[in-house]
C-alpha positions, 0 to 999 in steps of 0.5 A: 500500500502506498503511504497514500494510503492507496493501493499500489500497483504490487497489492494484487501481486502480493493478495495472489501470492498470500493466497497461495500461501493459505493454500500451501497451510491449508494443505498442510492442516488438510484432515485436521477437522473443526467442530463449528464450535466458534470458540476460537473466535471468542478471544477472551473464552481462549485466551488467544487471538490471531494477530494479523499484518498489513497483508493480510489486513488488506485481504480482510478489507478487501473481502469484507468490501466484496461482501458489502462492508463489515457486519453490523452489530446486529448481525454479529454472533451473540454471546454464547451464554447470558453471563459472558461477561468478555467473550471478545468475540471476533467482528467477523463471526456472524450470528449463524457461527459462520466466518463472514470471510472464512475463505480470506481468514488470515493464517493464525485462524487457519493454524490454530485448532482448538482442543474440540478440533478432530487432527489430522497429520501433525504439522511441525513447528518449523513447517509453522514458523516458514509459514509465518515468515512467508507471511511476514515477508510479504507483509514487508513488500507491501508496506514499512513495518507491515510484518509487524502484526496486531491483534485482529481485534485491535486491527479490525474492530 
């Protein structure tokens, strides 16, 4: 992205190779199952939170605006009990329990698996770590400090 603030002309080049590489990570994660429980999707339940750089923030906008913008706060997920008192529940889960750009979820929401999740082949910690500096490179060719993530909710409230 320019320092303008508009998109520069690598932006699509760099969105087709972060794509490519969500494949090659889904690939290596392919068997692992996910039981649709949205626990990992409430960040204050798990205690985690997918942290996110500038690249993946523009593949996020750019899906949120082919959707026709951010859900509204009445067709966000609700709390899963009464009492949730600070679920922070991720903006992009809709009130169905669905990633509302499930296809554009950035690489912390591809590799994290909860303790439902059924596994498939193990994926090692060095496999996990190439991914990331993947990311983080091509967060750097986007833009200065892009590979410096943030956390989703903060980036993306």
């Amino acid at each position: 992205m320019a320092a303008t603030g508009t998109p520069s002309p690598d932006d699509d080049a760099l969105l087709r190779a972060l794509a490519e590489l969500y494949r090659d990570a889904d690939a290596r994660f392919a068997g692992w199952s996910c039981p649709a429980s949205t626990a990992c999707c409430r960040f204050g339940v798990t205690g985690r939170e997918p942290y996110v750089t500038s690249i993946e923030l523009l593949a996020l906008r750019r899906a949120l605006a082919r959707r026709g913008g951010p859900l509204s706060p009445r067709r966000r997920a609700l709390a899963l009990a009464p009492s949730a008192r600070d679920e922070r529940t991720c903006s992009l889960l809709d009130r169905d329990g669905r990633c509302a750009v499930y296809a554009d979820r950035p690489l912390g929401c591809r590799t994290f698996h909860c303790g439902d999740a059924t596994p498939g082949a193990p994926v090692g910690r060095a496999e996990l770590a190439e991914l990331v500096r993947r990311v983080q490179a091509l967060a750097e060719r986007h833009q200065a400090d892009g590979a410096r993530a943030r956390p989703l909710s903060r980036a993306l409230p």
